[in-house]
N, C-alpha and C positions, 0 to 999 in steps of 0.2 A: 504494500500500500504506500508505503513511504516512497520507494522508488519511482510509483506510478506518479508519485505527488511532485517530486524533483523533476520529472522527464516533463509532466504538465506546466510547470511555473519554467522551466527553460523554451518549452515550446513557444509559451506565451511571450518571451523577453525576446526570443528569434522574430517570433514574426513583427512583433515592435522594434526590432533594430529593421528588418525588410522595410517594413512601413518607412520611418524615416528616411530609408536609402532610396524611395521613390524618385526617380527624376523629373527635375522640375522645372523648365522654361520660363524665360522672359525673350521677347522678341518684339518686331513690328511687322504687322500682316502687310505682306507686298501685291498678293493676287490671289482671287480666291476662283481659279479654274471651274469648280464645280463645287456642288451644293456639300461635297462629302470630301473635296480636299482645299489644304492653304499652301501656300508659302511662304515662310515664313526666314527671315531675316533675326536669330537669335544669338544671344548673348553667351558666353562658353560656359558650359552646363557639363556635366559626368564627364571631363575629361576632353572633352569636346571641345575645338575652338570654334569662334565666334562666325557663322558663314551662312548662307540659303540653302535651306534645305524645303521638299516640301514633306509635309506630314499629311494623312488623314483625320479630320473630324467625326465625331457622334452628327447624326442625324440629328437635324435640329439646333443644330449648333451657327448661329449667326455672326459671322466678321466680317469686317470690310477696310479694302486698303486703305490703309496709314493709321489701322488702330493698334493700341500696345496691350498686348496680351501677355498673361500668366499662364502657365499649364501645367499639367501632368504627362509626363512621357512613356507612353509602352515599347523597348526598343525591340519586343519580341515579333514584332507584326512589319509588312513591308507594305507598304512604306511605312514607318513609326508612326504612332497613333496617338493625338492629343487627349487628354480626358478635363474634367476639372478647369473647362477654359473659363477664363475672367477676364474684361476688357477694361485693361487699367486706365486708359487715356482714349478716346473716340478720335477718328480721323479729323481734321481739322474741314468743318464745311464746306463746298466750293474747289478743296482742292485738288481732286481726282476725275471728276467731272463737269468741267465747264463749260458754261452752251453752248461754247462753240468749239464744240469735242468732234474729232473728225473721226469716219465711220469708213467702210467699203466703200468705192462710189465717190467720194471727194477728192478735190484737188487740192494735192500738197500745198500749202501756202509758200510763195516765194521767197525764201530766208533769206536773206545776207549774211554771207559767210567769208569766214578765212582758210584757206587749206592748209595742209602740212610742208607749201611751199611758200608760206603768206600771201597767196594772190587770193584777193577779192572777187567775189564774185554771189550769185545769188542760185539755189536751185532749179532755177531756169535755165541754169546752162544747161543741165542732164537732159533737156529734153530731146528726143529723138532715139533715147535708149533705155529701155527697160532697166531699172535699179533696184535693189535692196537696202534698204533705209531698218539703222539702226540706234542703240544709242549706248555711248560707253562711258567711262571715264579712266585715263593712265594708271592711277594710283590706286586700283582695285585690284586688291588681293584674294579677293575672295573666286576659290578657283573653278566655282559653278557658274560665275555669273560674266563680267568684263572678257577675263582670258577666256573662257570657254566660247563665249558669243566668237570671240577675232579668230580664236581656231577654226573654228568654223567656216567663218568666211574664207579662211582661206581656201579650204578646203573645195567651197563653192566656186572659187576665183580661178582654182586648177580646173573645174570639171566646166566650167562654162570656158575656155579657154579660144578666142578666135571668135565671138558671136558680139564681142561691144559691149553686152554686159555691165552692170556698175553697179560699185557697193559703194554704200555709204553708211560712214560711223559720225554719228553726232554726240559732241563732249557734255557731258554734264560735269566738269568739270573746269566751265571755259576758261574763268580767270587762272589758272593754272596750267592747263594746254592750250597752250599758244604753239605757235607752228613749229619752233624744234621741237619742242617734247612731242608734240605727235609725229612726226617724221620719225622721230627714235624709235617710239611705239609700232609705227606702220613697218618699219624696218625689220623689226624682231617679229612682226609676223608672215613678214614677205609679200607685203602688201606693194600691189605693182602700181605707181603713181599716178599712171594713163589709166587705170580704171577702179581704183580703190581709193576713194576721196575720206582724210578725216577733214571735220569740219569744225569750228571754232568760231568766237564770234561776240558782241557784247551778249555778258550773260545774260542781264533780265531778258533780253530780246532772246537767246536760244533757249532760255527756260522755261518761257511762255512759250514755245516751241511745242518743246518737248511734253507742255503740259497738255496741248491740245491733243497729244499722240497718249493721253490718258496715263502719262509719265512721271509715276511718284516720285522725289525724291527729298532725303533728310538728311542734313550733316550727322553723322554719328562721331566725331572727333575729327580735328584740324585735318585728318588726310584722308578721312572715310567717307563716302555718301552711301548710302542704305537706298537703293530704288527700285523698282517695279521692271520688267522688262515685257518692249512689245517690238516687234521687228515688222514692219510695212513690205507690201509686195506692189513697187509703183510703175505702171506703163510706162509708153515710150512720152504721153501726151501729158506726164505730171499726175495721172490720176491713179489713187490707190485702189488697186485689186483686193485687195487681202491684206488681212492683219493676226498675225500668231504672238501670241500672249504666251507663251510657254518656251523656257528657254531650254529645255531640251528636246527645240527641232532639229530635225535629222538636214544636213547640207542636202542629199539627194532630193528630199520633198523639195527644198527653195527650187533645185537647180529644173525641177521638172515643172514645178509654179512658172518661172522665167521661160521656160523653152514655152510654153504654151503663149506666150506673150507676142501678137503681132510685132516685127521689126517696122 
């Protein structure tokens, strides 16, 4: 009986140490793909550093980009599963969707830009060529989000090779990529000058940009932005075809989006 008595009061102290050892989330929701997944932008947890990952939600469970949530993590399920969500901070109003939030079907507004060569110029130039419109920043470390997007591209920049094709990277980090440091950046991913444009530019002007392309983003420390990703599929006439919210698109989907695109 005694024994049975020590083995019970240990059992109990085990799973109260488990309990405690639950993991626990704080992050900022960047996109919420579907009713039953987030993305989430979190703070380094079990070991974990700080980067985007997406997790699954409980049915029922409501967020919306740029709010700061609390959670509980199950790392047993794939993709990992929030429980115990709590929305510590609401997205700030207005600033995810603004009226004049551009859809399929619209034309790209005319930006004025600087490239990774300092020449001026405006979106207007691209016309005549089918493009890929995206959005980065140099100092992203985060290895799902910035670098993963530019691999990418390049990836598409190899398979479209000979058709004119063009990509384009727009900074959310203007006041700091200026034309060398993107030239460095396009450099290191072998980005070809004649048709891989980064772009730069006055910030409020490419921010307001980037926001009509429903483009979160929030300092998270002096060299960090925390943002949303959406990548545009824009004809040869300036207008957007298609928009992918998920940044683990595959290059072959872009590359057969574009092929289908009148020259």
């Amino acid at each position: 009986m005694r024994r049975l008595l020590v083995f019970t009061l240990v059992m109990f102290a085990l799973a109260g140490t488990f309990a405690d050892a639950r993991d626990r989330l704080t992050g900022i929701v960047l996109m919420s793909p579907t009713a039953t997944t987030v993305m989430v932008h979190h703070a380094p947890f079990a070991g974990m550093p700080a980067m985007t990952m997406d997790f699954s939600l409980p049915a029922g469970t409501v967020v919306h980009p740029g709010d700061h949530i609390a959670a509980e993590v199950d790392r047993s399920t794939e993709p990992w599963s929030l429980s115990a969500v709590r929305i510590t901070a609401s997205a700030p109003t207005g600033k995810i969707t603004p009226p004049n939030f551009l859809n399929a079907g619209d034309q790209v507004p005319n930006l004025p830009v600087v490239d990774q060569h300092g020449r001026r110029e405006t979106l207007a130039a691209l016309h005549g060529h089918p493009y890929v419109l995206t959005f980065i920043y140099t100092r992203c470390r985060d290895p799902k989000m910035c670098p993963f997007v530019s691999g990418k591209l390049h990836v598409v920049q190899t398979q479209t090779g000979g058709t004119g094709d063009q990509l384009v990277e727009v900074s959310l980090d203007p006041a700091y990529d200026r034309p060398p440091v993107l030239a460095r950046y396009g450099a290191t991913f072998g980005a070809d000058p004649a048709r891989w444009h980064l772009f730069t530019g006055d910030p409020r002007t490419v921010l307001d940009f980037a926001a009509r392309f429903g483009i979160l983003e929030h300092s998270a420390g002096p060299a960090t932005i925390v943002h949303s990703e959406r990548l545009a599929i824009v004809d040869a006439n300036g207008r957007i075809t298609q928009l992918v919210d998920n940044p683990n698109w595959q290059p072959a989907v872009i590359v057969s989006a574009l092929n289908k695109l009148p020259r």
